[in-house]
C-alpha angles and dihedrals in degrees: 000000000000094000087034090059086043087044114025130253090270110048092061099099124219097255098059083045092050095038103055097082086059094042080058102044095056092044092057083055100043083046095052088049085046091052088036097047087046092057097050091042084056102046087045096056122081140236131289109237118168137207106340131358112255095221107034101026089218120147130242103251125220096268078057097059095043111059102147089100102033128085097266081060108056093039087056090049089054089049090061097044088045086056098042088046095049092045091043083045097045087051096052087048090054099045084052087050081049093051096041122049089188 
């Protein structure tokens, strides 16, 4: 409805019209690995501790500090693209609801 009232009722073609259930179908997919890969991405990553350690008073070393290559870095990188990727894909799921009042 909201690209038909930019467009027009009749210069949508047959094919957008018909192809939006599966569109949505496979973003609903695409959207429950997203939710399902964040959760394990997030049970998988440790703990914060900063400084020194309470119990222990050992100090955080220099592979601590920087995590950016380590694997506490890259899962945290794949957590940001898996967010950006669920909100830019649930989005997209909610303008063709909005186009297709179907």
């Amino acid at each position: 409805m909201f690209l038909q009232g930019f467009l027009g009722a009749s210069t949508l073609p047959e094919w957008v019209t018909a192809s939006f259930p599966v569109i949505r179908i496979i973003m609903i997919i695409i959207l429950a690995i997203l939710a399902l890969t964040m959760i394990v991405l997030v049970l998988v990553q440790e703990g914060h501790s900063s400084g020194t350690n309470v119990l222990s008073g050992v100090r955080e070393s220099f592979y601590s500090q920087n995590k950016s290559s380590s694997k506490e870095g890259r899962l945290k990188k794949l957590m940001t693209i898996a967010g950006i990727a669920f909100v830019v894909i649930t989005i997209l799921y909610f303008i063709t609801l909005k186009i297709y009042n179907g």
